[in-house]
C-alpha positions in Angstrom: -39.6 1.1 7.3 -40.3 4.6 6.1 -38.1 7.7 8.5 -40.8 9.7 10.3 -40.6 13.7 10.3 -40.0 13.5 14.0 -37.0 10.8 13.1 -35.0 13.0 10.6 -35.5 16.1 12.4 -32.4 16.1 14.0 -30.6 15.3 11.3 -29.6 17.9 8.6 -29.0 15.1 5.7 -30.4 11.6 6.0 -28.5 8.7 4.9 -30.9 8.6 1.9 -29.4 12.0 0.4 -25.7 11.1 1.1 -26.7 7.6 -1.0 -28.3 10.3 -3.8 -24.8 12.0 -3.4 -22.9 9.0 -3.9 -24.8 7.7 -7.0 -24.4 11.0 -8.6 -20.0 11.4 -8.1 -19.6 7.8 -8.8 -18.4 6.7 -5.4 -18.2 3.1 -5.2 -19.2 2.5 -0.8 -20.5 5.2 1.4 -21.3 5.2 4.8 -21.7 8.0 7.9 -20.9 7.8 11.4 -20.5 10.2 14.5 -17.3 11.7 15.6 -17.4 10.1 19.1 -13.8 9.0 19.8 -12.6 5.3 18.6 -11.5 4.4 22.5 -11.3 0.8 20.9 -8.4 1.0 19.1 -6.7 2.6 21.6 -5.1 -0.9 23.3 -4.1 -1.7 19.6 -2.1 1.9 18.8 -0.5 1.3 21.6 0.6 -2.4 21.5 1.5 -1.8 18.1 4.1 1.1 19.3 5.1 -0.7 22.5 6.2 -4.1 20.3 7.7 -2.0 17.0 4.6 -2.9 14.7 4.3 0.2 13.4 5.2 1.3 10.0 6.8 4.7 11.1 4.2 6.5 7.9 1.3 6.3 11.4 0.5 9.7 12.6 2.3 10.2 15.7 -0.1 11.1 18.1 -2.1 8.8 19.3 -4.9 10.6 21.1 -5.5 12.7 18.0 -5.9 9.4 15.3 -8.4 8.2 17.9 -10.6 11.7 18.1 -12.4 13.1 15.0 -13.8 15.8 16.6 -10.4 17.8 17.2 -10.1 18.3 13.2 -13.0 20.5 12.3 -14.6 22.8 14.8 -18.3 22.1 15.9 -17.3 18.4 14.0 -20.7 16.1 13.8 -20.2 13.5 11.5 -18.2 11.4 9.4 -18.4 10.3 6.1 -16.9 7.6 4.8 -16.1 5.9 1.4 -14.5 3.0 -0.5 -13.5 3.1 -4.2 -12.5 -0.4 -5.6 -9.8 -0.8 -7.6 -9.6 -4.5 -8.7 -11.3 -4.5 -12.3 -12.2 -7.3 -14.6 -8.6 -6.1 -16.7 -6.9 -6.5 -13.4 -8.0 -10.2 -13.4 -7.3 -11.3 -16.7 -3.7 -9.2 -17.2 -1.0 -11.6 -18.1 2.5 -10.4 -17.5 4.4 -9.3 -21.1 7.5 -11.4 -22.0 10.8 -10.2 -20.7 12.7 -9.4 -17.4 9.6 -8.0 -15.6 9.0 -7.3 -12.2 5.3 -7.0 -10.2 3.6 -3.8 -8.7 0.8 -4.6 -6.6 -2.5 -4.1 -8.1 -3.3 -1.3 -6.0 -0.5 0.6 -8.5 -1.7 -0.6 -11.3 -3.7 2.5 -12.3 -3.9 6.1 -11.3 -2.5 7.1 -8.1 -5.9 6.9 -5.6 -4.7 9.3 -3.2 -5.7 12.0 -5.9 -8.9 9.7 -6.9 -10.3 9.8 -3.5 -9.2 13.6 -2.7 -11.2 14.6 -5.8 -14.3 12.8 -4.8 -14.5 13.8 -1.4 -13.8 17.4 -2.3 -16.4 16.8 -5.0 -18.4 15.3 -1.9 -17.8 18.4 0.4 -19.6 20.6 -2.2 -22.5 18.6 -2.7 -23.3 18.5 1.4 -22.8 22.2 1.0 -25.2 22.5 -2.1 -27.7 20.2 0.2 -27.5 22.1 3.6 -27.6 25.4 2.0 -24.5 26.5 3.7 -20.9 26.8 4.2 -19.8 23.7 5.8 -16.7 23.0 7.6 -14.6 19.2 6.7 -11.1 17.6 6.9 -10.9 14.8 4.2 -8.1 12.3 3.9 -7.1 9.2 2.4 -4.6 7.5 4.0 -2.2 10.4 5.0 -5.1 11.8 7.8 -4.7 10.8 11.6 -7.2 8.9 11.8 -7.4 5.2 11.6 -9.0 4.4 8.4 -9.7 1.0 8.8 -11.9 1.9 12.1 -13.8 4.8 10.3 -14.9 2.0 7.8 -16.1 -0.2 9.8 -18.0 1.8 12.5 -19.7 3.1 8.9 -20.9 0.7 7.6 -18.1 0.3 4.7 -17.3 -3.5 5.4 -15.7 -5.4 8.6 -12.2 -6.5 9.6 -10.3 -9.0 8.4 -7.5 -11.3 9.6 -5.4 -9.7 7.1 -5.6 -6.3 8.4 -7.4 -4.9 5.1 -10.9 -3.9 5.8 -13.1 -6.3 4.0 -16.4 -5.6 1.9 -19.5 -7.4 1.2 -19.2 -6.4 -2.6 -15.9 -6.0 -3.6 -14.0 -7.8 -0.8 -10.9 -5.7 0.5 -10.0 -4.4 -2.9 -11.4 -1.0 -1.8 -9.5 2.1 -1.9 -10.4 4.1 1.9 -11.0 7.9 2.3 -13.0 10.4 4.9 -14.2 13.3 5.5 -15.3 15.0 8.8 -17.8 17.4 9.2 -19.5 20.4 10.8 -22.8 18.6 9.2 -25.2 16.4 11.1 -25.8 13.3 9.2 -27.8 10.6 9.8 -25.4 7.7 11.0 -25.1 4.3 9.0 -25.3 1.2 10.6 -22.0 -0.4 11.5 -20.0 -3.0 10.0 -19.4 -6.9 11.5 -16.4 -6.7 13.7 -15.4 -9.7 11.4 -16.6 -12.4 9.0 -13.7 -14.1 9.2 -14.4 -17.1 11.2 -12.0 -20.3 11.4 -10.1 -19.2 8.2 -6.6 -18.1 8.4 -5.3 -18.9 5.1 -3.6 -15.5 5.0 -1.6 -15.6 8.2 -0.5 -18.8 6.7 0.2 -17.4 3.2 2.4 -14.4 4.1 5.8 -14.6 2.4 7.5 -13.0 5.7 5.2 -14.2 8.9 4.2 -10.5 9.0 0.6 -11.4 9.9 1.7 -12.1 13.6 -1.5 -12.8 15.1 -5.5 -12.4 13.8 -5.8 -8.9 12.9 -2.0 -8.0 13.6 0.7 -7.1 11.3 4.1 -6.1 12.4 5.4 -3.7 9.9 8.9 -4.2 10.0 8.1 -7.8 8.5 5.8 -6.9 5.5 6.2 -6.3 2.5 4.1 -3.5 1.4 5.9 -1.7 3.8 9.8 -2.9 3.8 9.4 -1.7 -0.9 8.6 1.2 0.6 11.5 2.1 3.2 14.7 3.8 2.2 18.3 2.4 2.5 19.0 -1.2 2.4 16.8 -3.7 2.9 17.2 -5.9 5.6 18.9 -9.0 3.9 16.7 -11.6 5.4 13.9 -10.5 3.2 15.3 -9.9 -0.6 14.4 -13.2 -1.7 11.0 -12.7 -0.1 10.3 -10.6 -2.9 10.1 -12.9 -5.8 9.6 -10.3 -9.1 8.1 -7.6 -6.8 9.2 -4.1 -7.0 6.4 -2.4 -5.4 4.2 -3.9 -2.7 2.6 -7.6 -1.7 -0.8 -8.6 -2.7 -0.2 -12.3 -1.1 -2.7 -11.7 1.9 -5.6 -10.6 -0.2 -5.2 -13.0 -3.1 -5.7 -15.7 -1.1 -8.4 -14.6 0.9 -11.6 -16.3 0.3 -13.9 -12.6 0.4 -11.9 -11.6 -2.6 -13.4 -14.9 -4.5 -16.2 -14.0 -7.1 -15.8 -10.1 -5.7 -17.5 -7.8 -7.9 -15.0 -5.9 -10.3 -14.5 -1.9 -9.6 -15.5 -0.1 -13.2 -13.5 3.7 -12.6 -11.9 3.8 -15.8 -8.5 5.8 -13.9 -7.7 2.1 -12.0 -8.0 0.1 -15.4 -4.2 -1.1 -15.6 -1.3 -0.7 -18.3 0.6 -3.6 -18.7 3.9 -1.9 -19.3 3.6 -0.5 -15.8 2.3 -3.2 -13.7 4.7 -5.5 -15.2 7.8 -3.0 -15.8 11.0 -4.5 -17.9 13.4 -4.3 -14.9 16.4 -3.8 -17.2 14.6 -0.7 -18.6 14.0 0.7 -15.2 17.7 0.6 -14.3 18.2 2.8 -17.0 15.7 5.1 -16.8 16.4 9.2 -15.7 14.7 10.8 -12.7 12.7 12.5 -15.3 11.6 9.6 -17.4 10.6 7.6 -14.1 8.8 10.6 -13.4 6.8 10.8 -16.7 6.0 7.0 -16.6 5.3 6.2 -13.6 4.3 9.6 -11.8 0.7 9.2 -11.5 0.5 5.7 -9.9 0.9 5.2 -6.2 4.6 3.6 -7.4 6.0 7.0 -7.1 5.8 8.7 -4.1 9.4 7.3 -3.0 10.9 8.5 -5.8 13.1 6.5 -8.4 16.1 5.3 -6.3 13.5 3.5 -4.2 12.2 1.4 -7.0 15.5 0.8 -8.7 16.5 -0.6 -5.4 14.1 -3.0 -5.6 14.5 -3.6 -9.5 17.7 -4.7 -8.6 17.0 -7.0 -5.9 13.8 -8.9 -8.2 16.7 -9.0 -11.0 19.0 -11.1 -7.7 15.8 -13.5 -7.6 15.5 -13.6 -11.4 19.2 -14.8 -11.7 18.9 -13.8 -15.3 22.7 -13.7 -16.7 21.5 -11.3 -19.1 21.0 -8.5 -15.9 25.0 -9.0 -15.1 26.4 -5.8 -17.3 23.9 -3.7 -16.2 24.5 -4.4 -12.3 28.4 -4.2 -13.0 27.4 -0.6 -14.5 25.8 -0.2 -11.1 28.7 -0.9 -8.7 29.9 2.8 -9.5 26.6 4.2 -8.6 26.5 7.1 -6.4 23.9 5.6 -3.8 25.3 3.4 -1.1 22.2 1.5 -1.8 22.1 0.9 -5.1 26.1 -0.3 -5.4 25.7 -2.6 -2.2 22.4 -4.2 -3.8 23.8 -4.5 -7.3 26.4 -6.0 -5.5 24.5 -8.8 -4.1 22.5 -9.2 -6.7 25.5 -10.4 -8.6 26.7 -12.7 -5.8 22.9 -14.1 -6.7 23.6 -14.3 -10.0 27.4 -15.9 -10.0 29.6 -16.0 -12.7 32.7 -15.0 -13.6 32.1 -11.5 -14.9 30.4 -11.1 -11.7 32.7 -11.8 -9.6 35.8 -9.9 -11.0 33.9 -6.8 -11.1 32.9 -7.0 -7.4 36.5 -7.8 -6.8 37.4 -4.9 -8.0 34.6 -2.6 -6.9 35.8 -3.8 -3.8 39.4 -2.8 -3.6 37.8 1.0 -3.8 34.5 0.6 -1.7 35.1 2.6 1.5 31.2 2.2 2.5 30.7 -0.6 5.5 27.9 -1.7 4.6 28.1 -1.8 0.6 31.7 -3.6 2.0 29.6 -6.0 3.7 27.5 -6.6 0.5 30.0 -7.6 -1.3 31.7 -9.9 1.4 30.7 -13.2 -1.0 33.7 -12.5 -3.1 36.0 -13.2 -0.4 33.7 -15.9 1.3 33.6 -17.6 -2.3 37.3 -17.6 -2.5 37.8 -19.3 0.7 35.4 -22.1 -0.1 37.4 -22.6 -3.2 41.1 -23.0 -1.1 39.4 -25.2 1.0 37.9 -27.4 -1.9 41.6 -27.6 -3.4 
């Protein structure tokens, strides 16, 4: 049905022109929506704090993730869009010979924070070229207050799924999230399905930790997009969890059934290199701040930095059991980082061996760390088995 004068009138762009906009930067979804608070998420936030389910990268405050309006004065609208990531290289990339370990897919190209940022600052100027004015906006992708997931849906970009990922008619959840908020009265879009999700719960039952606690739930502390991304040790009940990964989980979505026959993303900056989705592991140990830095600096891998990933190199090299890793993770025992000797340490224990166990041995008679101490604890506990045996 055609808008009427009298229907558009109180809008300064109709969801028509933002579509024009959209076609013309190359967005992939777009959608609008008001800046009335999202007072249904509130019970969620707060559960999620009250039982530990948050990631700890949330923005604190939880009145201010649920109220657009308090970023830009005299705020109106919202605008939301979805770039997809998942392209027909990312499907048919086979992983290179070697000792490799896994990024998620999400990593496998340029790093979307800057992606998004440049479109919706690309976006921001064509609302001001179409309203004839200086316009007002807070964008963000992912780092903002608000909820993303929420501001999605209530656009119009897709619904929720069990998984937590927000899912979309065309490309399922493989959809990169960003919005901006503006002084700008836009014609709002209608709003996504709650869910779509029905009886199916293959991805609760899929998760390699249980971190899908209930339908539309994750608790944080158990998943592992989250736990390759926190500093220190990682909690030992979930190293073997990670298989070959060295940078996020993409369990949840690859079996979801939305993600089946999706329609591939086409920007050219999340088309993937082999060499860095599937990096040599035993190369990565080696490799300098800088050269980490020059590799893998613009891909979402690198925002924790190089000890991080190493970290996890070394715990997907303890999977592996490869006996060609042990000098490398002997090398390690003397490292500086609490982290990376305790790890290296357990790795080995992983691995076995001889060589493996005299050098923790003696890394141990000089480790004054507890917990690296308590890493390397198998040495002793091995040695007791064997007087027992004899």
């Amino acid at each position: 049905m055609a808008v009427t004068t009298a229907q558009t009138a109180q809008w300064e762009l109709t969801r028509q022109d933002i579509e024009v906009i959209r076609e013309k930067l190359g967005i992939d979804l777009i959608g609008t929506t008001t800046v009335e608070p999202f007072l249904d998420v509130v019970a969620t936030l707060q559960m999620y704090r009250e039982k530990g389910y948050e990631s700890g990268f949330e923005h604190p405050v939880i009145e201010e993730r649920i109220n657009p309006a308090e970023l830009v004065p005299g705020a109106k609208s919202i605008v939301a869009i979805a770039m997809a990531y998942h392209t027909e290289q990312h499907a048919t990339l086979k992983r290179p010979t070697g000792i490799r370990g896994a990024l998620s897919k999400y990593a496998w190209g340029q790093d979307y924070h800057h992606v998004l940022r440049e479109k919706l600052d690309a976006l921001a100027v064509e609302i001001e070229n179409q309203v004839g004015r200086k316009i007002a906006y807070h964008s963000s992708v992912d780092t903002g207050p608000l909820v993303d997931r929420s501001v999605a849906q209530r656009a119009g970009i897709g619904w929720f799924g069990k998984n937590c990922s927000i899912i979309t008619e065309k490309y399922g959840s493989w959809v990169f999230l960003g919005q901006l908020v503006t002084d700008v009265a836009i014609e709002p879009s209608p709003p996504g399905p709650t869910s779509l999700c029905g009886d199916c719960d293959l991805c609760i039952r899929a998760c390699p930790t249980g971190a899908l606690v209930d339908p539309f739930t994750t608790d944080s502390s158990k998943c592992l997009s989250f736990i390759t991304q926190m500093k220190g040790f990682v909690p030992e009940e979930f190293r073997t969890k990670f298989g070959t990964r060295i940078w996020g989980c993409d369990t949840c979505q690859a079996v979801c059934p939305s993600n089946k026959g999706a329609e591939a993303g086409t920007y050219e900056g999340f088309l993937p290199d082999r060499e860095l989705s599937y990096p040599d592991l035993l190369r990565l140990l080696e490799m300098s701040n800088r050269e980490f830095k020059r590799i893998f600096g613009q891909t979402a891998a690198a925002w924790r930095g190089l000890t991080v990933v190493k970290r996890n190199a070394i715990i997907a090299l303890g999977n592996i059991r490869d006996q060609r890793a042990v000098p490398k993770l002997i090398e390690l025992l003397q490292d500086g980082r609490p982290e990376i000797r305790g790890t290296a340490a357990w790795a080995l224990g992983r691995i076995g061996g001889d060589a493996a166990r005299e050098a923790v041995q003696a890394a141990l008679a000089n480790e004054t760390d507890p917990q690296v101490r308590h890493e390397m604890r198998w040495v002793n506990e091995e040695e007791s088995s064997c007087e027992i045996s004899i």
